[in-house]
KEKE-420054 format. One record per atom (N, C-alpha, C): x, y, z; residue number from 0; atom name. Coordinates in steps of 0.05 Angstrom, whole numbers, plus 5000, padded with zeros to 4 digits. Layout:
px->X	py->Y	pz->Z	pos->NUM	site->CA
...
! end
This chain:
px->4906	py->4877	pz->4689	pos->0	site->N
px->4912	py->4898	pz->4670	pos->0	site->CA
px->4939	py->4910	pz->4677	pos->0	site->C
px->4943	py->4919	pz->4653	pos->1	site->N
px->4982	py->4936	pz->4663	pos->1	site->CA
px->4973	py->4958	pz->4678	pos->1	site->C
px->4995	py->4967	pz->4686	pos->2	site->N
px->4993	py->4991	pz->4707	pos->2	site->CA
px->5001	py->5021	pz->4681	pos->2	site->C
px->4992	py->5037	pz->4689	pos->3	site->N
px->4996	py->5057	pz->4667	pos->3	site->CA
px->5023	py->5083	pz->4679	pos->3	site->C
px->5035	py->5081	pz->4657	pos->4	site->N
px->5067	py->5098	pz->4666	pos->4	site->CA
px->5065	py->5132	pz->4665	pos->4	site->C
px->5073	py->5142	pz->4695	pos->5	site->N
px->5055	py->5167	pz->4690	pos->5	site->CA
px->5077	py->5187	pz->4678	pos->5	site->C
px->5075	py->5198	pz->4665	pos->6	site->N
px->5102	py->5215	pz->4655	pos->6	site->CA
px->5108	py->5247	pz->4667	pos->6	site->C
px->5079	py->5258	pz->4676	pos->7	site->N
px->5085	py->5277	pz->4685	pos->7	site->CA
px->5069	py->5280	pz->4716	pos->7	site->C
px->5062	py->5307	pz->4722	pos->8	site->N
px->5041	py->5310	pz->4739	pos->8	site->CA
px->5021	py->5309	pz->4742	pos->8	site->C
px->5010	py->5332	pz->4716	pos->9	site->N
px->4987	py->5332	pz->4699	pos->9	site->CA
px->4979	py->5316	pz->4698	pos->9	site->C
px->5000	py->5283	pz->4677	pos->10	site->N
px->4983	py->5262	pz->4685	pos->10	site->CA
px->4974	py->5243	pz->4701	pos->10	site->C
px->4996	py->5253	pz->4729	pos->11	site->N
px->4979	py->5237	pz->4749	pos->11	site->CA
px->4961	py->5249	pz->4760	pos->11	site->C
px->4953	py->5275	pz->4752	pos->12	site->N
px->4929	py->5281	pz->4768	pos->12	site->CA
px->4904	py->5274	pz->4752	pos->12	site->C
px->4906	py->5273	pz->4729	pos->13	site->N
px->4877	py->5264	pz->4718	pos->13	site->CA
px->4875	py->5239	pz->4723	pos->13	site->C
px->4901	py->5216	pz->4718	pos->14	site->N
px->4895	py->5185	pz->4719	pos->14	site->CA
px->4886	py->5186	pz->4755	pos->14	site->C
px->4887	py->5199	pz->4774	pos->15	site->N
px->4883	py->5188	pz->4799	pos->15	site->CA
px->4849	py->5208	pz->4803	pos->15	site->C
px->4846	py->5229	pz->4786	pos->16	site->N
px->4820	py->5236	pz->4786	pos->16	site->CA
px->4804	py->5214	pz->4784	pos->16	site->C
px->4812	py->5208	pz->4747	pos->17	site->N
px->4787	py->5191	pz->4741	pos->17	site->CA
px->4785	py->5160	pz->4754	pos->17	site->C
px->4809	py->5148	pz->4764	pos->18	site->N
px->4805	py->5129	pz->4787	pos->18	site->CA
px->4786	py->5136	pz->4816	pos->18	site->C
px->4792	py->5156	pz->4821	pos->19	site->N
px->4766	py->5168	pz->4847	pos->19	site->CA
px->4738	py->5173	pz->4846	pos->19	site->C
px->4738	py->5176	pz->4814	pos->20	site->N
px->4713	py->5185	pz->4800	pos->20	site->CA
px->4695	py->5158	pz->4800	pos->20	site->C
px->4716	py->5142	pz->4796	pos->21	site->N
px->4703	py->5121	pz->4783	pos->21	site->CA
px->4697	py->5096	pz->4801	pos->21	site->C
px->4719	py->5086	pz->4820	pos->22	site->N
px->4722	py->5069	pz->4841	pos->22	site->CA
px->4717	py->5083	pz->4860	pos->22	site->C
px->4723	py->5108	pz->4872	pos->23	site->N
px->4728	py->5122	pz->4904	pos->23	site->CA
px->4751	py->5117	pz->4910	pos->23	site->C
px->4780	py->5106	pz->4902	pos->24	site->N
px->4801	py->5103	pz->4911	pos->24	site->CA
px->4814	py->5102	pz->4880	pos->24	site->C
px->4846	py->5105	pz->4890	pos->25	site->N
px->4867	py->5096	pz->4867	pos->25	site->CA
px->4885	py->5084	pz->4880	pos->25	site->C
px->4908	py->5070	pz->4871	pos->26	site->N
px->4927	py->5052	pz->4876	pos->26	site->CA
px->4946	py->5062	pz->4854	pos->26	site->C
px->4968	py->5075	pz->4878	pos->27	site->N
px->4994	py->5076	pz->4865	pos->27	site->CA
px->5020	py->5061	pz->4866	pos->27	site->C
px->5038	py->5062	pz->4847	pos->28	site->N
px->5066	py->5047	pz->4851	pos->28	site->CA
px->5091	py->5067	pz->4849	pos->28	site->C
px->5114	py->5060	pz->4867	pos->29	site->N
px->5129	py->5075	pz->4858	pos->29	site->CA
px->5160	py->5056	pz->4859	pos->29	site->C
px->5173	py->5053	pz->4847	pos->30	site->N
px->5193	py->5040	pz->4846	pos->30	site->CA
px->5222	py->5053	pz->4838	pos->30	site->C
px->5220	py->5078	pz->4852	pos->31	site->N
px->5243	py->5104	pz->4845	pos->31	site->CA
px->5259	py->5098	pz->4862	pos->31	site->C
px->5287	py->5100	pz->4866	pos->32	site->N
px->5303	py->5099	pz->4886	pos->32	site->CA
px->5304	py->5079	pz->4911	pos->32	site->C
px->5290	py->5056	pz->4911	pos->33	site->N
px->5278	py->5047	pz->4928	pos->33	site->CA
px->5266	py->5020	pz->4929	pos->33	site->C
px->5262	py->5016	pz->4944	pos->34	site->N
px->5238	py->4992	pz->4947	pos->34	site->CA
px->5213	py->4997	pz->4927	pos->34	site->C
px->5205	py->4973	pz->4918	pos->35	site->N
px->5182	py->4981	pz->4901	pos->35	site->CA
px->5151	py->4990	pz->4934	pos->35	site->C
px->5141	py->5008	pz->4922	pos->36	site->N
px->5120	py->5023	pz->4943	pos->36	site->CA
px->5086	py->5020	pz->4935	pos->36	site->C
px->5076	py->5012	pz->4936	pos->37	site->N
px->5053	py->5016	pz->4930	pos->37	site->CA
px->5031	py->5029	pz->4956	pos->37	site->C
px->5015	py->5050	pz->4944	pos->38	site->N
px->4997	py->5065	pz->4970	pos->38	site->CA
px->4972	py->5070	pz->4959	pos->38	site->C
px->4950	py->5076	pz->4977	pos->39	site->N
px->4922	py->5082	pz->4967	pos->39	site->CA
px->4910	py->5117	pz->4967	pos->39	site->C
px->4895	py->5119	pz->4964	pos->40	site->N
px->4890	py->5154	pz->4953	pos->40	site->CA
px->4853	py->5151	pz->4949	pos->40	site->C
px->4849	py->5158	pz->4964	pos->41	site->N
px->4818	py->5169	pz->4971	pos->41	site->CA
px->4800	py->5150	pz->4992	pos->41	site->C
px->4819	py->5134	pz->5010	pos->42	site->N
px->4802	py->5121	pz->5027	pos->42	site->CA
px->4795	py->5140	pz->5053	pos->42	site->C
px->4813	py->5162	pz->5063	pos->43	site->N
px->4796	py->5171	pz->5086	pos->43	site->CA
px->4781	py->5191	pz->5064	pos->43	site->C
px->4778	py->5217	pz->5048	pos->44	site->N
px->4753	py->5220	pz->5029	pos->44	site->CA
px->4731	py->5200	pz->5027	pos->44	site->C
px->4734	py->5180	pz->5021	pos->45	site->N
px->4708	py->5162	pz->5013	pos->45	site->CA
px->4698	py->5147	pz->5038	pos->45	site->C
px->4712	py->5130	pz->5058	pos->46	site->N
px->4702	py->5118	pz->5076	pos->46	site->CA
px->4721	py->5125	pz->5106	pos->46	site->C
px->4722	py->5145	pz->5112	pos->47	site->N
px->4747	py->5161	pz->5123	pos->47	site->CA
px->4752	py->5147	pz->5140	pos->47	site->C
px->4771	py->5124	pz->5130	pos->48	site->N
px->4803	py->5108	pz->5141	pos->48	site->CA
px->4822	py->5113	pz->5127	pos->48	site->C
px->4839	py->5116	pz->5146	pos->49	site->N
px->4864	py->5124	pz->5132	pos->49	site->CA
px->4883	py->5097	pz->5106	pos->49	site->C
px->4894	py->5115	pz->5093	pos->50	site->N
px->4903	py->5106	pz->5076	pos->50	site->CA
px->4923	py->5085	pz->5082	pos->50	site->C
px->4927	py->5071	pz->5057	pos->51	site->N
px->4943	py->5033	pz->5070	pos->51	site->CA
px->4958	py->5041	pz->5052	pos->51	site->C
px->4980	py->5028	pz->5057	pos->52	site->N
px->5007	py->5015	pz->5036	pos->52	site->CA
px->5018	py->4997	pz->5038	pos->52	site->C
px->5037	py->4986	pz->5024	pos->53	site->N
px->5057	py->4961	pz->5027	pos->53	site->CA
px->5087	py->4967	pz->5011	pos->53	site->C
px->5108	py->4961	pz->5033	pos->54	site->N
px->5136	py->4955	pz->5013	pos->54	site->CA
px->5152	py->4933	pz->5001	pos->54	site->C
px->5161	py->4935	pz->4993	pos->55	site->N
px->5177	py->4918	pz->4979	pos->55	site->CA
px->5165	py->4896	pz->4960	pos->55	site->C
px->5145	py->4889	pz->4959	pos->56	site->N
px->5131	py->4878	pz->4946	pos->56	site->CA
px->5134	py->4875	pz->4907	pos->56	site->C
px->5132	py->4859	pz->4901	pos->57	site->N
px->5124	py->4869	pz->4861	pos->57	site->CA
px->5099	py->4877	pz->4873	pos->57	site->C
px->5099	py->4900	pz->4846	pos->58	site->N
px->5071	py->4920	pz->4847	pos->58	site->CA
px->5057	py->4894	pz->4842	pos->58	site->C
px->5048	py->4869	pz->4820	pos->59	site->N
px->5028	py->4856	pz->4826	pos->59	site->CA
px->5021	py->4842	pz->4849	pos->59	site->C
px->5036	py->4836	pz->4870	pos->60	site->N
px->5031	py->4822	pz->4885	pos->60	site->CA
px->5026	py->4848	pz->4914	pos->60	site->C
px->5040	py->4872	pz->4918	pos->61	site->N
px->5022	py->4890	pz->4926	pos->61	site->CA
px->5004	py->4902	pz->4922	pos->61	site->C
px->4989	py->4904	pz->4892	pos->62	site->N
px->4965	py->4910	pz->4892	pos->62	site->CA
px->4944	py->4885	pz->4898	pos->62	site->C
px->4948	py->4858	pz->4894	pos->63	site->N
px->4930	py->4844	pz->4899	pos->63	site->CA
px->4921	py->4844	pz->4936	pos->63	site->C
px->4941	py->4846	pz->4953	pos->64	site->N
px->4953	py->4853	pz->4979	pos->64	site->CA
px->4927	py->4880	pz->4986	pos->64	site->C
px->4930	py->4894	pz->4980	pos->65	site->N
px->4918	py->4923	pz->4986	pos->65	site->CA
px->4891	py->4923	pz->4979	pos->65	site->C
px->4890	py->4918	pz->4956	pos->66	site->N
px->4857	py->4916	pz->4947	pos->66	site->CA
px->4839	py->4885	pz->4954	pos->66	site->C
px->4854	py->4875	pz->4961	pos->67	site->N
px->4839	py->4849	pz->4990	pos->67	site->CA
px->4834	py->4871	pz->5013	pos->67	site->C
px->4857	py->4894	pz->5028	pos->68	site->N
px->4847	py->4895	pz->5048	pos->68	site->CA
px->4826	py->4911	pz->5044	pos->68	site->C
px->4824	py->4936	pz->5023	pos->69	site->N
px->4818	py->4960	pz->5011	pos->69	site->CA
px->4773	py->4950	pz->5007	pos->69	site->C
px->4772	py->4925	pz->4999	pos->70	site->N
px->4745	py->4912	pz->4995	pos->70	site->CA
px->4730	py->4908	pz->5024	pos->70	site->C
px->4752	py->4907	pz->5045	pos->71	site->N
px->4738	py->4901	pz->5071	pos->71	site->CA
px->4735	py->4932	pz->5091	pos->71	site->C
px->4754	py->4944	pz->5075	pos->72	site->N
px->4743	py->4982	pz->5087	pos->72	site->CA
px->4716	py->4986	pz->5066	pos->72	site->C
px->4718	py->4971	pz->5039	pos->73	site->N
px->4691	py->4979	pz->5034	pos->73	site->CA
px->4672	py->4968	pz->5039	pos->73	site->C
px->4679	py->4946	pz->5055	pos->74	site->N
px->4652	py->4932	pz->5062	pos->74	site->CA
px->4638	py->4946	pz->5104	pos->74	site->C
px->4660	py->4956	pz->5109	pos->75	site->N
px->4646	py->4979	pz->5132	pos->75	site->CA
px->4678	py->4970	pz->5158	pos->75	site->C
px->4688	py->4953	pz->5141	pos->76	site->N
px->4707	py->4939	pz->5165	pos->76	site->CA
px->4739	py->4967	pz->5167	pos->76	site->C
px->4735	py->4974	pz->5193	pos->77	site->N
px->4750	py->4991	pz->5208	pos->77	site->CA
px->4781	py->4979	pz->5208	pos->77	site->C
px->4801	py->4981	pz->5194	pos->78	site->N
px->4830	py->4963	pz->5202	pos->78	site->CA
px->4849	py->4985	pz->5210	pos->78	site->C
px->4850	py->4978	pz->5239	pos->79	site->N
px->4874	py->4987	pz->5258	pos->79	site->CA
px->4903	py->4962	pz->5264	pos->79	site->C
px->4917	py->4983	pz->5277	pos->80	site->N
px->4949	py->4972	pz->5275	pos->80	site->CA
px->4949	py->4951	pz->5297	pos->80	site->C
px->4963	py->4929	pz->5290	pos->81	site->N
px->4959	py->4901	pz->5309	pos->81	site->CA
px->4941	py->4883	pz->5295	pos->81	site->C
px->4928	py->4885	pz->5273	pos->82	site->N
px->4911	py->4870	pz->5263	pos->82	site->CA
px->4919	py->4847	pz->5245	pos->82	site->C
px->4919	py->4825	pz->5254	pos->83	site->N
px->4923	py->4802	pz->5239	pos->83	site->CA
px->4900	py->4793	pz->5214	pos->83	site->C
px->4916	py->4789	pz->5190	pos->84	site->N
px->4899	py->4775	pz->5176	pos->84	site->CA
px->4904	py->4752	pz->5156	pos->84	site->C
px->4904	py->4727	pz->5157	pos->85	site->N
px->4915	py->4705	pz->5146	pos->85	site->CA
px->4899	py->4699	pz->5119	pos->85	site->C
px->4926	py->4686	pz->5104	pos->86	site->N
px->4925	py->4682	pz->5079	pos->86	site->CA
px->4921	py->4711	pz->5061	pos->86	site->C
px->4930	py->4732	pz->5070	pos->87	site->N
px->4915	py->4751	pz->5040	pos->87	site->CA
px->4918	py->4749	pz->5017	pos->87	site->C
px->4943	py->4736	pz->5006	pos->88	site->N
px->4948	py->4726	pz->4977	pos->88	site->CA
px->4969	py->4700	pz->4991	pos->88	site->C
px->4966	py->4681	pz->4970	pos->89	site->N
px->4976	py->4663	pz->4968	pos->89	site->CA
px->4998	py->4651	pz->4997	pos->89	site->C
px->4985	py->4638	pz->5020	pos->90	site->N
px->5008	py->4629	pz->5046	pos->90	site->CA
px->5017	py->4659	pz->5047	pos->90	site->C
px->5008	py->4675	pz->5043	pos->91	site->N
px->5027	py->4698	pz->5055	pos->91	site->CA
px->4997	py->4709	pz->5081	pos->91	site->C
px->5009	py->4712	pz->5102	pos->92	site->N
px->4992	py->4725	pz->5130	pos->92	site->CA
px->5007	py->4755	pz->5124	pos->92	site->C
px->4988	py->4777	pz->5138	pos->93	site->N
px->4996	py->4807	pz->5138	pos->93	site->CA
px->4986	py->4818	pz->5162	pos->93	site->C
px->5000	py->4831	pz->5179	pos->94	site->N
px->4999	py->4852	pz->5201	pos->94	site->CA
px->4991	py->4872	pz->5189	pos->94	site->C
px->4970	py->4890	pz->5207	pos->95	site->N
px->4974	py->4929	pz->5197	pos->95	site->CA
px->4988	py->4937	pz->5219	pos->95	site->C
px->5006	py->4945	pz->5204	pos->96	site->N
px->5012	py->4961	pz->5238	pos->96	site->CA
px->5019	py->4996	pz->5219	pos->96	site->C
px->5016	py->5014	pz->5249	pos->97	site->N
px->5026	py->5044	pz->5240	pos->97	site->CA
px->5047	py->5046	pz->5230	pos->97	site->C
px->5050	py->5072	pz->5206	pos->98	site->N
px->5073	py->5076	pz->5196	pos->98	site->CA
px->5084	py->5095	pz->5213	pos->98	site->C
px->5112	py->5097	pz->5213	pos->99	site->N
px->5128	py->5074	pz->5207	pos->99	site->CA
px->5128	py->5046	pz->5230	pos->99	site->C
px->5143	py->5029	pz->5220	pos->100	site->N
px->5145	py->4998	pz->5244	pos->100	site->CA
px->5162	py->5006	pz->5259	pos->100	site->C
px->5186	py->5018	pz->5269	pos->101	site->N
px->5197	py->5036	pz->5280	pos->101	site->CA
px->5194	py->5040	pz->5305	pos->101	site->C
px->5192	py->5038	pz->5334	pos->102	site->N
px->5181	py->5039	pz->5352	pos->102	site->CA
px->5197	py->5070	pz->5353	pos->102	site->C
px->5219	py->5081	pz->5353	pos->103	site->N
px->5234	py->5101	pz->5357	pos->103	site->CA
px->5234	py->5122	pz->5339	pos->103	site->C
px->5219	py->5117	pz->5314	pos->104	site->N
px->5214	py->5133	pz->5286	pos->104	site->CA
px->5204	py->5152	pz->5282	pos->104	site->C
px->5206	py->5172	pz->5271	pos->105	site->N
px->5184	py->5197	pz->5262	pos->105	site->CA
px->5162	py->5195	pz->5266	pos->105	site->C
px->5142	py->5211	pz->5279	pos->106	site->N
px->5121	py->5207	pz->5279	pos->106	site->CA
px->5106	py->5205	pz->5260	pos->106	site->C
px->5077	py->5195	pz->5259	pos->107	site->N
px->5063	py->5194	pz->5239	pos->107	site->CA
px->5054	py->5212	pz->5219	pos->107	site->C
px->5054	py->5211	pz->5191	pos->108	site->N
px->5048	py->5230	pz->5180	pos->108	site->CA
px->5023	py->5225	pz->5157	pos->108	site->C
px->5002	py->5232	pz->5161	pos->109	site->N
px->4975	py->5227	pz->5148	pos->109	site->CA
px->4961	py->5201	pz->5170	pos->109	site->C
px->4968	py->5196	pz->5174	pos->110	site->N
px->4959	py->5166	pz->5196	pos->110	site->CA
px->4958	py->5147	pz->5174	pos->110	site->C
px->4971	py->5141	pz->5158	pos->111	site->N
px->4970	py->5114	pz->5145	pos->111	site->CA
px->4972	py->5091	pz->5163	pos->111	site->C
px->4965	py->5068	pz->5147	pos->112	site->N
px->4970	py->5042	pz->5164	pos->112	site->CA
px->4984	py->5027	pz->5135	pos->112	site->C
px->5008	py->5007	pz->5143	pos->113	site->N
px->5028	py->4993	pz->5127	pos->113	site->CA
px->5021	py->4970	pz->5127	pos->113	site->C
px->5007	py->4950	pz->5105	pos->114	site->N
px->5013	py->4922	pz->5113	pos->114	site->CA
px->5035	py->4911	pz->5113	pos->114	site->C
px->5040	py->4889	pz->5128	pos->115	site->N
px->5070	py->4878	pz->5135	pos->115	site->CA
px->5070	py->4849	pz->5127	pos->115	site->C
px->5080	py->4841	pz->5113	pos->116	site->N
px->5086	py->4814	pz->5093	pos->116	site->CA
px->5113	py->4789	pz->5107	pos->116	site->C
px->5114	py->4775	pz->5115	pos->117	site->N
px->5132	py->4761	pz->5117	pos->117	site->CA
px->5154	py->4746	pz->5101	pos->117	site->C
px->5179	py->4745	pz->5105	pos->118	site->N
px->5192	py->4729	pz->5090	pos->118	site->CA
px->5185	py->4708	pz->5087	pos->118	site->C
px->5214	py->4689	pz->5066	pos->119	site->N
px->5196	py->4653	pz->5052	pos->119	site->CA
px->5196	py->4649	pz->5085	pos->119	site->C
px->5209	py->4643	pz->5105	pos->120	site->N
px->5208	py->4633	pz->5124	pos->120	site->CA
px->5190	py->4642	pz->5151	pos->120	site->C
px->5171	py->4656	pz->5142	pos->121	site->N
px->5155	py->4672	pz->5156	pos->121	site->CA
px->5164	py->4690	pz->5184	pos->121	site->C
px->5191	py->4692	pz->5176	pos->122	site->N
px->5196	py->4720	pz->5190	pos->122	site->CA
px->5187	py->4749	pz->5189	pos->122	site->C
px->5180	py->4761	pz->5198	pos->123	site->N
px->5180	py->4787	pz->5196	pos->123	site->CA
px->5188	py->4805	pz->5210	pos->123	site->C
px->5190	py->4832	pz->5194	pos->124	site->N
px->5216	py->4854	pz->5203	pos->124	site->CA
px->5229	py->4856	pz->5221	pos->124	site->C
px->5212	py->4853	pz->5243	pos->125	site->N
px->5222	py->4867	pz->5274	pos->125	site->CA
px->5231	py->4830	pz->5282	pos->125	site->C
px->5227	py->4815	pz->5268	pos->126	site->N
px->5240	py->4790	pz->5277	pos->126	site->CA
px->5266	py->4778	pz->5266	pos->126	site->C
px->5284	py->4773	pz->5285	pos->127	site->N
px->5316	py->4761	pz->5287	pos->127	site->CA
px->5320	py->4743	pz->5260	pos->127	site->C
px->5333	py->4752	pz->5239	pos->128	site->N
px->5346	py->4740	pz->5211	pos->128	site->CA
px->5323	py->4738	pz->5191	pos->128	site->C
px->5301	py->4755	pz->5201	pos->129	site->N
px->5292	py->4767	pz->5168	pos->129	site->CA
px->5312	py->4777	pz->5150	pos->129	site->C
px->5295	py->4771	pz->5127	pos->130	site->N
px->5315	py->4778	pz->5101	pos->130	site->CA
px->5309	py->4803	pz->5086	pos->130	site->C
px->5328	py->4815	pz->5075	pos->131	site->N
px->5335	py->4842	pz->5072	pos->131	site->CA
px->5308	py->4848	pz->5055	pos->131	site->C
px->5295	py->4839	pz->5039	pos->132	site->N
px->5282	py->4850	pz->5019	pos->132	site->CA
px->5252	py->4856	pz->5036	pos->132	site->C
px->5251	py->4832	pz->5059	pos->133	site->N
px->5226	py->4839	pz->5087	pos->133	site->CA
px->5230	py->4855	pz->5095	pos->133	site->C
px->5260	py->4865	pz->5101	pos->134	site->N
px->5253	py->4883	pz->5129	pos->134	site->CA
px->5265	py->4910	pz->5120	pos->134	site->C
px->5255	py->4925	pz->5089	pos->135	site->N
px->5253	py->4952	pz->5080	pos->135	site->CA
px->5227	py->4956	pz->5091	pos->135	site->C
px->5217	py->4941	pz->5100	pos->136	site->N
px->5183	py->4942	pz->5104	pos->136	site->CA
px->5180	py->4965	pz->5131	pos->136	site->C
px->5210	py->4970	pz->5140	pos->137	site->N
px->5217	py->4988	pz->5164	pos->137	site->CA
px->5223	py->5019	pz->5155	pos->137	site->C
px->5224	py->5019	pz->5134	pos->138	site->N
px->5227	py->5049	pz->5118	pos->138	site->CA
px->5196	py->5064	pz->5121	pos->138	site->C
px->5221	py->5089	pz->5126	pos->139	site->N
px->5191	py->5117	pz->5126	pos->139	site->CA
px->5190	py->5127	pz->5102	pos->139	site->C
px->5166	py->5119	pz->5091	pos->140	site->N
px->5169	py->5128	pz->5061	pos->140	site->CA
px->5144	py->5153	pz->5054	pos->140	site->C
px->5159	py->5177	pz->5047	pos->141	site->N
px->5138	py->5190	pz->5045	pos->141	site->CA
px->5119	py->5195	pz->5018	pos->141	site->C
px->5098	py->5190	pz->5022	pos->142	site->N
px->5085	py->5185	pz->4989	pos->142	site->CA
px->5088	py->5221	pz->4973	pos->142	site->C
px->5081	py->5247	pz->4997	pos->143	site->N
px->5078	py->5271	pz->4984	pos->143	site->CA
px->5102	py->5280	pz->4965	pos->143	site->C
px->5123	py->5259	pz->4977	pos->144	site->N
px->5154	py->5276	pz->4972	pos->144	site->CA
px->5163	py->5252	pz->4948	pos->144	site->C
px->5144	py->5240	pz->4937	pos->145	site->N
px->5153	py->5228	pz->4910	pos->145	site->CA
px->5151	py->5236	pz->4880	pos->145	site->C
px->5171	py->5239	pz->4867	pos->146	site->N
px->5165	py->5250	pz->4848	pos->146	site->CA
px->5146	py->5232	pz->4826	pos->146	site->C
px->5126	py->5256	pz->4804	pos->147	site->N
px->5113	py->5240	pz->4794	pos->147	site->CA
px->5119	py->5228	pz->4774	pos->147	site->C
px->5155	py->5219	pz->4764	pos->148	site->N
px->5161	py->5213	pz->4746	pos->148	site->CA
px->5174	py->5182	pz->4759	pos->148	site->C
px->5164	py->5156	pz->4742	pos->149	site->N
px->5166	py->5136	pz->4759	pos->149	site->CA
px->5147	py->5115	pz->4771	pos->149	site->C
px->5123	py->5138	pz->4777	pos->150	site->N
px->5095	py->5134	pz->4787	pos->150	site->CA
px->5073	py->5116	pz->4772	pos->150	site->C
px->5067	py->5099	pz->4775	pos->151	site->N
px->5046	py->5079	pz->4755	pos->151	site->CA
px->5024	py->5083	pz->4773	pos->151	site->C
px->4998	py->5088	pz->4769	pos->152	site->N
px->4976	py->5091	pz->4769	pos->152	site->CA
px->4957	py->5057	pz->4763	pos->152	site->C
px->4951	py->5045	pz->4785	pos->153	site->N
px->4948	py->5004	pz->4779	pos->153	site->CA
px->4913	py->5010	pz->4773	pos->153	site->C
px->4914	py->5002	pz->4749	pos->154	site->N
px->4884	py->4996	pz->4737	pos->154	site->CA
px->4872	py->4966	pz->4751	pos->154	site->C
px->4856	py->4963	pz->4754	pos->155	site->N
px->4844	py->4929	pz->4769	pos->155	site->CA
px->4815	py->4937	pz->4751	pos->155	site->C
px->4803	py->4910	pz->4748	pos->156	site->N
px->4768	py->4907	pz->4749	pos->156	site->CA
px->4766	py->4886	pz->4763	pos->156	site->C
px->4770	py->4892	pz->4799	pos->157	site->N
px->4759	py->4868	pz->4808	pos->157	site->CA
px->4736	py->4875	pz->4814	pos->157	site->C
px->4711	py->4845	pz->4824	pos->158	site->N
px->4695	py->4853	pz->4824	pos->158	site->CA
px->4687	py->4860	pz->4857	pos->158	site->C
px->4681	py->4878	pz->4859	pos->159	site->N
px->4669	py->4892	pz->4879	pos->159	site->CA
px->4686	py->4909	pz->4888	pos->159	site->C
px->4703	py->4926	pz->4876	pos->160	site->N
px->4720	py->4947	pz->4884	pos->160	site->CA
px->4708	py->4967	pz->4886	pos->160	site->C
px->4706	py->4975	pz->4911	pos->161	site->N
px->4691	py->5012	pz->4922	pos->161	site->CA
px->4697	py->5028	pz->4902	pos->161	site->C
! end
């Protein structure tokens, strides 16, 4: 399904209500100034783990990304930083690690955890001649400080989404 374009505040607060209402989570996108961003919104509320994201990604291929991992917090599975998990969409493997990847970075803010995607050559970020569009995956991106103009709100009916 398309992702729905939020125009104001107002409407992202009802479209991410009635996603919480309805699923227990929402999935947003933001592609303002930036890397395209996608993040989650009501996983520590509903199954209190902190909230996941992914960068750089197309919003389709980071929402399919997130709501693979998003089905295994609803199935009772705990995902901390260091965690490998192979194949999540298509030959692509994903790390969680804490935001930011940064060993020297700002500290954490909400305790999110980032999945981390590899380039075609299965490099990733913190590894020697990744390619530029992998390794934004190192950006501190703050979700509170985005404006809501920009913001898509990702509709899914997969089946078994919390």
């Amino acid at each position: 399904m398309e992702p729905i374009r939020i125009r104001s505040v107002s409407d992202l607060l009802v479209q991410v209500s009635r996603e919480l209402k309805e699923h227990g989570w929402a999935l947003l996108c933001s592609e303002q100034d930036g890397p395209p961003y996608q993040f989650t919104m009501g996983l520590r509320a509903r199954h209190g783990h902190p909230e996941l994201e992914v960068v750089g990604l197309p919003p389709n291929l980071g929402q399919h990304a997130l709501e693979r991992l998003v089905k295994r917090v609803a199935a009772g599975e705990r995902l901390r930083s260091g965690d490998f998990f192979s194949n999540v969409f298509k030959g692509f493997d994903v790390f969680v690690v804490d935001n930011p990847i940064e060993p020297g970075g700002p500290p954490l803010t909400g305790g999110r955890l980032r999945a981390i995607w590899p380039d075609a050559q299965h490099r990733y970020p913190w590894q020697h001649g990744c390619d530029a569009d992998c390794a934004v995956q190192g950006l501190l991106i703050e979700p509170d400080g985005l404006d809501a103009h920009g913001l898509e709100v990702l509709f899914t009916h997969t089946a078994g989404r919390a």
